[in-house]
BAVEX-476559 format. One record per residue (C-alpha): residue number from 1; residue in one letter; chain; x negated, y, z negated. Coordinates in Angstrom, 1 decimal, decimal comma, padded with zeros to 4 digits. Layout:
N
+-----+---+---+--------+--------+--------+
:   k : r : c :     c1 :     c2 :     c3 :
+-----+---+---+--------+--------+--------+
: NUM : a : A :      X :      Y :      Z :
...
+-----+---+---+--------+--------+--------+
***
This chain:
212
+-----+---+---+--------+--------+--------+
:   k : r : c :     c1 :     c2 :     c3 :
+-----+---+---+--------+--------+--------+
:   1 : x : A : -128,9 :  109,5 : -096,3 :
:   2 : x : A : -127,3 :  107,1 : -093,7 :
:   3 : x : A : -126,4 :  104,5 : -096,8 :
:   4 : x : A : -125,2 :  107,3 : -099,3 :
:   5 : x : A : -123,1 :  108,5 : -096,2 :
:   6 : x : A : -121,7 :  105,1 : -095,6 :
:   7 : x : A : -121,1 :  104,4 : -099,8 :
:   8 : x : A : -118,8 :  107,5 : -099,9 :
:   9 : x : A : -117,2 :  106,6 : -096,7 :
:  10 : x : A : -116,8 :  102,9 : -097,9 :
:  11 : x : A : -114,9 :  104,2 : -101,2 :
:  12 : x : A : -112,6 :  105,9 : -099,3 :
:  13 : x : A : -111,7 :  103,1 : -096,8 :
:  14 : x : A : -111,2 :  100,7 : -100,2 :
:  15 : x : A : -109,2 :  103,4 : -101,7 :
:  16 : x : A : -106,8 :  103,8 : -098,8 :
:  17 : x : A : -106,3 :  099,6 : -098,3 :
:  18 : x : A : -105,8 :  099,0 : -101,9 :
:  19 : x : A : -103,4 :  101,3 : -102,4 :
:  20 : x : A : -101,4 :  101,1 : -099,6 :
:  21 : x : A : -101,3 :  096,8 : -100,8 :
:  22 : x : A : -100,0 :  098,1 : -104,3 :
:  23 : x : A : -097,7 :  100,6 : -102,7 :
:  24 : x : A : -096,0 :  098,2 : -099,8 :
:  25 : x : A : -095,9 :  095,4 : -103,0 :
:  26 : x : A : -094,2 :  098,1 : -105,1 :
:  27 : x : A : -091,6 :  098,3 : -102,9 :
:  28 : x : A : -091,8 :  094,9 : -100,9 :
:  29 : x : A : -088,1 :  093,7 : -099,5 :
:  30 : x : A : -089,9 :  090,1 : -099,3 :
:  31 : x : A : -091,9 :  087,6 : -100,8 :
:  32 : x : A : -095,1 :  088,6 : -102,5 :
:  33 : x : A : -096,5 :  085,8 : -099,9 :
:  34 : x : A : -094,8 :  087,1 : -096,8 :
:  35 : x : A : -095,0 :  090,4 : -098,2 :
:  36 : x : A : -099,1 :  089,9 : -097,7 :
:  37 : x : A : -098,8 :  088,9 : -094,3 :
:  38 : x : A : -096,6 :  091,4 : -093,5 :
:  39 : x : A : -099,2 :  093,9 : -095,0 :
:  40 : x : A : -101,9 :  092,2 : -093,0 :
:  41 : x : A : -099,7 :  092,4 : -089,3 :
:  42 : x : A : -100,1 :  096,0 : -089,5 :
:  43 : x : A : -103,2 :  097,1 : -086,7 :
:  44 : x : A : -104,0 :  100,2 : -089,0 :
:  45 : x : A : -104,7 :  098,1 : -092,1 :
:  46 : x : A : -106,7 :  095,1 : -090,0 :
:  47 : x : A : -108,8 :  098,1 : -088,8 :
:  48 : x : A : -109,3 :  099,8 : -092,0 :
:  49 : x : A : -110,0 :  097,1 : -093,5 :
:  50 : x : A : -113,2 :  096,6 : -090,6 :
:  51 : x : A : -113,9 :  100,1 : -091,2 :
:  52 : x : A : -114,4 :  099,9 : -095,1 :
:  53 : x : A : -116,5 :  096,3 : -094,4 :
:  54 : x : A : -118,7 :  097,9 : -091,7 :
:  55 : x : A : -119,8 :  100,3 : -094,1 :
:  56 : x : A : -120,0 :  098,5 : -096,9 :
:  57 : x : A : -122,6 :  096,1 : -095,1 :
:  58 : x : A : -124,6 :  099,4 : -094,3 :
:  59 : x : A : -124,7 :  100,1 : -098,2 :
:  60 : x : A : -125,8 :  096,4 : -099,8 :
:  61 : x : A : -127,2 :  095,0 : -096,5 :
:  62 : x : A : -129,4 :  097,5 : -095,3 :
:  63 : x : A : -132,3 :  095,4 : -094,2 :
:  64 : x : A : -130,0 :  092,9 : -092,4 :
:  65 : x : A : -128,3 :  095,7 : -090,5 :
:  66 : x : A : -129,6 :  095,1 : -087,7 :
:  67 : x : A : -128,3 :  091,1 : -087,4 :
:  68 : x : A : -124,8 :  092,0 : -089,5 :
:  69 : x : A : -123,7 :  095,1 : -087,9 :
:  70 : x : A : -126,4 :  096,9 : -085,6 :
:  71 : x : A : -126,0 :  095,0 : -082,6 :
:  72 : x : A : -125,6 :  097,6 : -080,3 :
:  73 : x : A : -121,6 :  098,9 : -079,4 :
:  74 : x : A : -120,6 :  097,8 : -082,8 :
:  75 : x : A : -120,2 :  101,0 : -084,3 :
:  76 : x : A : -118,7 :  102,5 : -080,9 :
:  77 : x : A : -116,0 :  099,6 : -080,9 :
:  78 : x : A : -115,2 :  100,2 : -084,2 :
:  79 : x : A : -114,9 :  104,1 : -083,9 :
:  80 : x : A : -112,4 :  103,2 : -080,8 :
:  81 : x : A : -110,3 :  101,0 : -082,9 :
:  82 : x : A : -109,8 :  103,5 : -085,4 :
:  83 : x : A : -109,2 :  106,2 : -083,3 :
:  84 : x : A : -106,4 :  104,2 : -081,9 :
:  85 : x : A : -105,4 :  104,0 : -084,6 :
:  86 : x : A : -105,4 :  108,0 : -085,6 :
:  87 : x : A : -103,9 :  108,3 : -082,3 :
:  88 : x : A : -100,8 :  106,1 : -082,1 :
:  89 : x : A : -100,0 :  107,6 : -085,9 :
:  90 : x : A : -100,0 :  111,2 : -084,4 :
:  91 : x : A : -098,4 :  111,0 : -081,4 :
:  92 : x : A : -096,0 :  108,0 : -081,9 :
:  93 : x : A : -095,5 :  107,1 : -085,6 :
:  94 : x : A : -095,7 :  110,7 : -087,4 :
:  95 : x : A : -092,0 :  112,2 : -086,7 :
:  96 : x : A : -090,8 :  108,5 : -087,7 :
:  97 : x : A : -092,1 :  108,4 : -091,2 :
:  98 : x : A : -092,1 :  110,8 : -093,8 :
:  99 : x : A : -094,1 :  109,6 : -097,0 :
: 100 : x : A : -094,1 :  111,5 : -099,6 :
: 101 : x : A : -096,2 :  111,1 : -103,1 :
: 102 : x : A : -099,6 :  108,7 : -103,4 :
: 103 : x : A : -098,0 :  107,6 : -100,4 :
: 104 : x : A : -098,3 :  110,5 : -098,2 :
: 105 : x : A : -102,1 :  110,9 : -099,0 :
: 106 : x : A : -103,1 :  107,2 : -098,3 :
: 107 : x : A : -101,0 :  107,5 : -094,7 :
: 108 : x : A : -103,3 :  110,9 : -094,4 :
: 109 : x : A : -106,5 :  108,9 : -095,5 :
: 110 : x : A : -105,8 :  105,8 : -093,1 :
: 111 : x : A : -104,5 :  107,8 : -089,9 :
: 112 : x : A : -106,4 :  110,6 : -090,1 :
: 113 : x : A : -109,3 :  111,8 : -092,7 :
: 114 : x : A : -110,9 :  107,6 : -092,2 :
: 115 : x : A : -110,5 :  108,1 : -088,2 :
: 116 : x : A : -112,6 :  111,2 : -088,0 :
: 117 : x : A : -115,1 :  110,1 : -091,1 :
: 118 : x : A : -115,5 :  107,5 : -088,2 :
: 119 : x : A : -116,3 :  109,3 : -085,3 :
: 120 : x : A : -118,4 :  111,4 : -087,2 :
: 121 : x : A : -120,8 :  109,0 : -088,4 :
: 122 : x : A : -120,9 :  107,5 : -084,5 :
: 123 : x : A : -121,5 :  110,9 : -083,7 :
: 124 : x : A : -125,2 :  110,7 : -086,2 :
: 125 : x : A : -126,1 :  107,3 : -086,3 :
: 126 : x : A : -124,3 :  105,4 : -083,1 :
: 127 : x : A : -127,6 :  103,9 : -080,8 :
: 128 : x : A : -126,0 :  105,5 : -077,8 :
: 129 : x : A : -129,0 :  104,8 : -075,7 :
: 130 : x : A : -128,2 :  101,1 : -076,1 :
: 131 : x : A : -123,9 :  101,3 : -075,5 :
: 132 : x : A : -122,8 :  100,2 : -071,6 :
: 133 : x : A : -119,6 :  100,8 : -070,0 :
: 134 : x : A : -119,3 :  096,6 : -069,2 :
: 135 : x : A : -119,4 :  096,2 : -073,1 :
: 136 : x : A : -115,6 :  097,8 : -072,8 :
: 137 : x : A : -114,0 :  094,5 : -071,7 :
: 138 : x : A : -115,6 :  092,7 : -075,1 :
: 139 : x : A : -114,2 :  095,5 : -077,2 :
: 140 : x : A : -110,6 :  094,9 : -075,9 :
: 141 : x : A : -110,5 :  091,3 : -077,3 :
: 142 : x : A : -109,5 :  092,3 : -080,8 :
: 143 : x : A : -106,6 :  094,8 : -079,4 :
: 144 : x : A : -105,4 :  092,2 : -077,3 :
: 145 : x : A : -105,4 :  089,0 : -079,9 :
: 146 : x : A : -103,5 :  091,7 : -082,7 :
: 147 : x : A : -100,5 :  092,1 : -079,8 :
: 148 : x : A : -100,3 :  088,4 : -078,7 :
: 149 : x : A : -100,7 :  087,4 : -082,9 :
: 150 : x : A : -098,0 :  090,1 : -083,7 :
: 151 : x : A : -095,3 :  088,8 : -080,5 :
: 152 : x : A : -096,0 :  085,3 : -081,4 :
: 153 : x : A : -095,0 :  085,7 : -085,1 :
: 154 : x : A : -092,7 :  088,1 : -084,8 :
: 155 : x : A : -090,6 :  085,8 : -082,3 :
: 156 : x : A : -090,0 :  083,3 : -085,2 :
: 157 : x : A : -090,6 :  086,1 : -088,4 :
: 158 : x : A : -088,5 :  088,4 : -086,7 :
: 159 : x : A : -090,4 :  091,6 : -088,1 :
: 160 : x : A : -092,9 :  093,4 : -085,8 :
: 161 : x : A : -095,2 :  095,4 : -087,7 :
: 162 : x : A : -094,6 :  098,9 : -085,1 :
: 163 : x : A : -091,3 :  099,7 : -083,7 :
: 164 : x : A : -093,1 :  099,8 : -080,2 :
: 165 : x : A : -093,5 :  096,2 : -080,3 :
: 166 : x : A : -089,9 :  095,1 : -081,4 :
: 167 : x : A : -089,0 :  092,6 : -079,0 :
: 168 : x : A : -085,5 :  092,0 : -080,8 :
: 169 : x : A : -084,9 :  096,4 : -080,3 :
: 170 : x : A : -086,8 :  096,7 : -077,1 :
: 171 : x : A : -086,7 :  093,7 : -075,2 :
: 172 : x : A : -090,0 :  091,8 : -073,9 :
: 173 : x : A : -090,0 :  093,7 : -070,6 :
: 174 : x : A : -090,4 :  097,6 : -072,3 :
: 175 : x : A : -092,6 :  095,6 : -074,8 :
: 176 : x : A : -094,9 :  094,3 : -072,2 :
: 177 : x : A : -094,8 :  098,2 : -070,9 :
: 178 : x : A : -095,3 :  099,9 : -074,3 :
: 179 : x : A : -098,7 :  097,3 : -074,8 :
: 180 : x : A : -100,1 :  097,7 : -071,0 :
: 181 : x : A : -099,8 :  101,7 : -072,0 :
: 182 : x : A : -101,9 :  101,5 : -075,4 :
: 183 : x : A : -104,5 :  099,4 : -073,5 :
: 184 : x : A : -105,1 :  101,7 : -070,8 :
: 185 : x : A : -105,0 :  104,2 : -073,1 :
: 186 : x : A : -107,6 :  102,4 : -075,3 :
: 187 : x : A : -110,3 :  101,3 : -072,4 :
: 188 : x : A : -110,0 :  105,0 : -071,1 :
: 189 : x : A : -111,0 :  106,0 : -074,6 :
: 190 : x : A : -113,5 :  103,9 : -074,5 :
: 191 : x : A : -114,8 :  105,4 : -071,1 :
: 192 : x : A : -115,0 :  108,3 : -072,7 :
: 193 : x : A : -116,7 :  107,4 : -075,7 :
: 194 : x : A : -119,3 :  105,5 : -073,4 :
: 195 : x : A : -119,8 :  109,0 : -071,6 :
: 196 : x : A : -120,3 :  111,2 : -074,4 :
: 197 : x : A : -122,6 :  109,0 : -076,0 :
: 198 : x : A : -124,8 :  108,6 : -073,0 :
: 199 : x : A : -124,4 :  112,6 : -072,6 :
: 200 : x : A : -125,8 :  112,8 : -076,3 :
: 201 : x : A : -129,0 :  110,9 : -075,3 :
: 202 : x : A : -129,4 :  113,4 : -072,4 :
: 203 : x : A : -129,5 :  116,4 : -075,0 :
: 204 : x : A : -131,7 :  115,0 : -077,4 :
: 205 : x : A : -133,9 :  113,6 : -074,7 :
: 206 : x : A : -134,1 :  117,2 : -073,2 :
: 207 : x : A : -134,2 :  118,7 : -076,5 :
: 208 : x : A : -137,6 :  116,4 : -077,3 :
: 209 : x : A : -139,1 :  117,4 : -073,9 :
: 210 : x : A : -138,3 :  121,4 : -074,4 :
: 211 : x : A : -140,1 :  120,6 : -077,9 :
: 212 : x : A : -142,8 :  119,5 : -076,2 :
+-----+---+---+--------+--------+--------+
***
């Protein structure tokens, strides 16, 4: 069930990258080359992208999960990232950008239907037992090398991939602000996600004892 689970959710995640490449192509104001980059600058489409590989692995590498992607807090850093994702898109990006079309429904499937596809597959197959709160600090690695990747290009590209991270609009200072906020806001997600996953075990292990 787990691989048919993750094959469905894999499609989708494809889907939703692809489309969005053909769409920003379709109406690129750059070079195919730097309109490529540009496409892979944006967080939601590097972490898509991880999504629709993570579960992809699960499909066609099932008996090397364990070594490819079962280490323990892989699937909980992943659900974080995406989530983020989902977040910043709702509460940030939403009132900003009004897609309409194909468009509209792969912005739906990459900020919202993949996020909580995400979190509820964590939710069923996550090793919560095995997830520890000093694992948080190795999750923020791949947050923190997006922002100092997308303020070192965009000080010679000049485009910023999120208008919360325009240095030439902003100014490094609010910048600076704006990115200290989102990773706050992304290790106390990832408290939390800790917490309910160790609250999870609890159940089941009372649930098994009550059985019993």
């Amino acid at each position: 069930m787990k691989q048919k689970i993750a094959a469905v959710f894999a499609l989708i995640g494809w889907f939703a990258v692809i489309a969005q490449y053909f769409l920003m192509v379709e109406n690129r104001v750059a070079s195919l080359p730097e309109t490529t980059i540009r496409f892979f600058s944006f967080f939601t489409i590097l972490t898509n992208s991880l999504v629709a590989f993570y579960f992809t692995c699960i499909v066609f590498y099932k008996n090397q999960e364990t070594k490819l992607i079962g280490k323990p807090g892989t699937l909980s850093a992943i659900t974080i990232y995406i989530l983020m994702v989902g977040l910043v898109y709702q509460f940030v990006l939403r009132q900003i950008w009004h897609p309409e079309g194909l468009q509209k429904i792969v912005d739906e499937l990459l900020h919202s239907v993949i996020p909580i596809l995400v979190l509820v597959f964590w939710y069923l197959y996550e090793s919560n037992h095995s997830i520890k709160y000093s694992q948080i600090l190795k999750w923020t690695i791949y947050p923190l090398i997006y922002l100092v990747y997308v303020l070192v290009r965009g000080s010679f590209s000049n485009f910023y991939p999120y208008p919360f991270v325009n240095v030439t609009t902003l100014g490094i200072n609010n910048v600076l602000i704006n990115s200290g906020t989102l990773v706050v806001i992304f290790i106390l997600m990832s408290v939390l996600i800790v917490f309910i996953g160790k609250l999870i075990i609890k159940r089941k292990c009372i649930g098994c004892i009550k059985k019993d």
